[in-house]
N, C-alpha and C positions, 0 to 999 in steps of 0.2 A: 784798210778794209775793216769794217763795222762788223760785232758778230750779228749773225740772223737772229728777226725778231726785233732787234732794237730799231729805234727809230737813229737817224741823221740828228745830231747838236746843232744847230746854228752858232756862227761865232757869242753872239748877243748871250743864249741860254747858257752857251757854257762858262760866260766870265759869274752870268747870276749865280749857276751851280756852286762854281768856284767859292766865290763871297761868303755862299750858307756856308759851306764845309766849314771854313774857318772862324766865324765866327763865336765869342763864348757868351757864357751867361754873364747879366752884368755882375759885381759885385757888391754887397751892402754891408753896410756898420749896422746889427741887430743887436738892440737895446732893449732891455727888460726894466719894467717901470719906470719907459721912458716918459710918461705923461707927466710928471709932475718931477720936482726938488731935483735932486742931482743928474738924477738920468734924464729929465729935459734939458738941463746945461748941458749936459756931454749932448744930446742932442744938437742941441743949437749948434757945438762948435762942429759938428761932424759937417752939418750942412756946411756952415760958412768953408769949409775944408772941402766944398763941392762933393761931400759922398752921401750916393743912396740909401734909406732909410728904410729900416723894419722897424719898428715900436709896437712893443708886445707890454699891454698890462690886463689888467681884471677889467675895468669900468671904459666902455664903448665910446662911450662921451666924450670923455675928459681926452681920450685918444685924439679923438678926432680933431678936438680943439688945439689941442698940442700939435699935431699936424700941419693943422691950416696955418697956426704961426710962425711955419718954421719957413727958410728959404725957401722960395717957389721955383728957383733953378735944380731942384735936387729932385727925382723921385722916393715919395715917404709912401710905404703902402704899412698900415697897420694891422696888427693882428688880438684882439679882444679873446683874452684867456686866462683863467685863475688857476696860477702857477701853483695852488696847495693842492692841484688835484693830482691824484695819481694819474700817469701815464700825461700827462699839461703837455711837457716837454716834446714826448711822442707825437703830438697833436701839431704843436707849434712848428717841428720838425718836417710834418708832413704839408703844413699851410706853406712853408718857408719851398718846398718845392715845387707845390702847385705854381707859384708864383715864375716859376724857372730861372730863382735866384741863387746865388752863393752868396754865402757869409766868410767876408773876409777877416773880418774883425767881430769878435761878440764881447759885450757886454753886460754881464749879466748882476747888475744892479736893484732887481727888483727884491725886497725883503723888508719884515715888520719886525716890533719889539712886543714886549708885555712888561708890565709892573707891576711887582707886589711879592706877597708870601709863594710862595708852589705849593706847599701844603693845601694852599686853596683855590691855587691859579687851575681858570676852565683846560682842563686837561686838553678838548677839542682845539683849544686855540693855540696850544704849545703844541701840536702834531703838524695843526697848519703853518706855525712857524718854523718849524723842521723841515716842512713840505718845501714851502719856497727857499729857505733861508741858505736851505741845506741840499736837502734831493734836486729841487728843479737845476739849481745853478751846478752842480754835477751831472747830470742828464745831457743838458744841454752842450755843455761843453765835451762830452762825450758824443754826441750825436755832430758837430759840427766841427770838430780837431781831423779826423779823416780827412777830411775834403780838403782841409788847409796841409796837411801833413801833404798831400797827395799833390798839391800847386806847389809845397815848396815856399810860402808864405802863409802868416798870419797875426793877429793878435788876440790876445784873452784878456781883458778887464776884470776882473771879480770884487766887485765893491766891501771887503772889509770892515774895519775899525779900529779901533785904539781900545778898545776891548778882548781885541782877538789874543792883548799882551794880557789881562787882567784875568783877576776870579771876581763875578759880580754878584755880588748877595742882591738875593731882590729881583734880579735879571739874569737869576741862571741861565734858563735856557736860551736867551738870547746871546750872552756873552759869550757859550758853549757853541752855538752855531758859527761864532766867526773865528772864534779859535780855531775851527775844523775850515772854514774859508780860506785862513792865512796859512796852515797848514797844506793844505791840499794844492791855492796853489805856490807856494815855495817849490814843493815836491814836485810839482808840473812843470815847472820852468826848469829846473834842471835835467827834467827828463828830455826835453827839449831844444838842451841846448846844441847849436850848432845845424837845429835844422828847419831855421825859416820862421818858427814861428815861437811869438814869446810868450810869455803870464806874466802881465803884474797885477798883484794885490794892492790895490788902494783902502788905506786905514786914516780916515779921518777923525778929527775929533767930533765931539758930540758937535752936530749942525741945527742951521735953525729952519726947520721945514716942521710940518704938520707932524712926524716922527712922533714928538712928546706928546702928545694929544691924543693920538692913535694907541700909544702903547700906557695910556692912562696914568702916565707921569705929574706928581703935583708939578703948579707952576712956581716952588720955591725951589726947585730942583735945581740941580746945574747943568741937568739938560737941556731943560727946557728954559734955563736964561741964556742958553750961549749967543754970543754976538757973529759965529762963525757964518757964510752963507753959501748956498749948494754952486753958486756962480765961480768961488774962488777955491773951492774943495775940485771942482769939475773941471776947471782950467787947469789945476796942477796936476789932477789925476790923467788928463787927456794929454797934459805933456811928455808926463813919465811915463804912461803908456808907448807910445811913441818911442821914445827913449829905449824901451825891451826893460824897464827898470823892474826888477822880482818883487820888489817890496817897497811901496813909495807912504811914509807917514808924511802927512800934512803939519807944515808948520815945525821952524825948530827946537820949539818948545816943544813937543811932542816927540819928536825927532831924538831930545835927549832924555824925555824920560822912557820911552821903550827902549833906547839902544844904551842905557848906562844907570836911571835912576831905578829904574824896574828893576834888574839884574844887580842890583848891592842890598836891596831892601828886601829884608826878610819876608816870607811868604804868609807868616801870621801875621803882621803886621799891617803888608797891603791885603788883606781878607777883612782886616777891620775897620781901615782905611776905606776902602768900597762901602765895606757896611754903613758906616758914617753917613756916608755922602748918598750914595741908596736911597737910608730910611729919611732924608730929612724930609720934612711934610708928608712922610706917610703914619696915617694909623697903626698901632698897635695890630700884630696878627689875631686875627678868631682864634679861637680853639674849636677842634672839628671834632668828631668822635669815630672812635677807631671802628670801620666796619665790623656787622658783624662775621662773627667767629673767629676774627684775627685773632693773634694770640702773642704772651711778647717771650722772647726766649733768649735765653744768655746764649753767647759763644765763649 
C-alpha cells in the first residue's frame, strides 16, 4: 500500500531513482599554477593517469591553452584566479563547488620568488609572495582536507624546495615561505597518519622554468643556469606523491645535502655560503634613508 498523495513508481522510474540516489560527484586532481612549468607536468601526468582536472592560476589565457593540450579523454575545467588576493582560496573553494566536484588530490604548486636587498625590496610584492606562497597553499588545503578526511581518502602535494633546508640572503622572504611549506606540511602528514590521506612536500632543486626571470635573478646566477627541468622534477614529485612519501627532495645529490651535509655545516657558515651564491651578478645594495622620525636606540 502507497501512502496518500503519492503518486504509483513504475518499475522503469524507480531503477532511475535508484541510480540518482547513488551516484557521487566525480573526483579531480586541483592544480595551482597548473598552466605553466611544473604544475603543467604534474598536469599532463594526472591526465595520462586518466583524472579530472581543475587548473587554477592568475592569467585566463595561458589556462586555457594549457588545457586544450592536455588529454582530451579527461575532463579539465579551469578556474582564472590570483591566489595573492585575500579570501582567492575562498573564491576558488566556492567555484570548485559550483562545478559539483570533489578534490581528491590537491596540489597546490602555484608560487613566485624576488631578488635582491629587502631593505629595498617592493614591500607590495613580498605580501603577495606571502599571499600565494604561504596563505593561499594553507587556505586551500584547509578548505578541501574535510572532505577527503570525511571519504577516508586523499592526497596533498605542496610544491616546496631545497630552500625550505637553507637561510637565503637576497631571498629572504622567499626562502622563509618554504621553510613554512616544508614545515607545515611535515606536521600535516603526521597528523594524518593512518587516516586515508597523505602530505608530501616536494623540494626541488633550483629548476629551469621562467621562475629566474620573474623573480629578477641575474642570469649568472645558478638559478637561473640550472640544467634541471619541470618534466623530471614533476615525474618524481608525482611518484612520491603517490607513494604517501612526507618529504620527497629531488635528486641524490640533493637528497645528501639536506639529510647529512646541511646538518654538519655550521649555520654561519651556510649564511655565507648563500650569501656568495645570492650576490653573484647582483649590484651593490642602495643605501635608503631612514624615515622620518625613526630613531636608533640601544638595547
Amino acid at each position: 500500500m502507497r501512502s496518500a498523495g503519492l503518486p504509483a513508481l513504475g518499475p522503469h522510474r524507480r531503477r532511475k531513482e535508484l541510480i540518482v540516489a547513488v551516484q557521487h560527484p566525480a573526483t579531480f586532481t586541483l592544480i595551482t599554477g597548473g598552466n605553466s612549468g611544473i604544475g603543467l607536468e604534474l598536469a599532463r601526468l594526472a591526465a595520462a593517469d586518466g583524472r579530472d582536472l581543475i587548473l587554477v592560476a592568475r592569467n585566463a589565457s595561458s589556462l586555457d591553452t594549457a588545457a586544450a593540450g592536455l588529454n582530451q579523454n579527461v575532463t579539465v575545467h579551469t578556474i582564472a584566479c590570483d591566489l595573492s588576493r585575500p579570501a582567492a582560496a575562498e573564491e576558488v573553494y566556492r567555484q570548485v563547488q559550483m562545478l559539483g566536484a570533489e578534490v581528491d588530490c590537491l596540489v597546490n604548486n602555484a608560487g613566485f620568488g624576488d631578488h635582491g636587498w629587502f631593505a629595498t625590496a617592493d614591500l607590495a610584492r613580498q605580501r603577495s609572495m606571502i599571499g600565494v606562497n604561504v596563505t593561499a597553499l594553507t587556505a586551500l588545503t584547509r578548505l578541501f582536507l574535510p572532505g577527503m578526511l570525511e571519504r577516508g581518502h586523499g592526497r596533498v602535494l605542496n610544491v616546496a624546495s631545497v630552500t625550505g633546508f637553507l637561510p637565503g640572503p637576497l631571498m629572504s622572504v622567499y626562502f622563509a615561505t618554504k621553510h613554512y611549506v616544508l614545515a607545515f606540511s611535515e606536521s600535516l602528514a603526521q597528523e594524518l597518519r593512518g587516516s586515508g590521506v597523505t602530505v608530501t612536500a616536494l623540494c626541488p632543486p633550483p629548476v629551469s622554468t621562467p621562475f629566474a626571470r620573474a623573480a629578477q635573478i641575474s642570469p649568472a646566477n645558478y638559478m637561473a643556469t640550472t640544467k634541471v627541468t619541470p618534466a623530471e622534477v614533476a615525474s618524481y614529485g608525482y611518484q612520491m606523491m603517490k607513494l604517501g612519501k612526507p618529504v620527497a627532495v629531488h635528486t641524490l645529490r640533493y637528497r645528501f645535502l639536506t639529510s647529512f651535509a646541511i646538518r654538519i655545516t655550521p649555520r654561519f657558515a651556510l649564511r655565507r655560503l648563500l650569501y656568495r651564491m645570492n650576490t653573484r651578478g647582483t649590484p651593490p645594495p642602495r643605501t635608503t634613508a631612514r624615515p622620518t622620525g625613526q630613531t636608533t636606540t640601544r638595547g
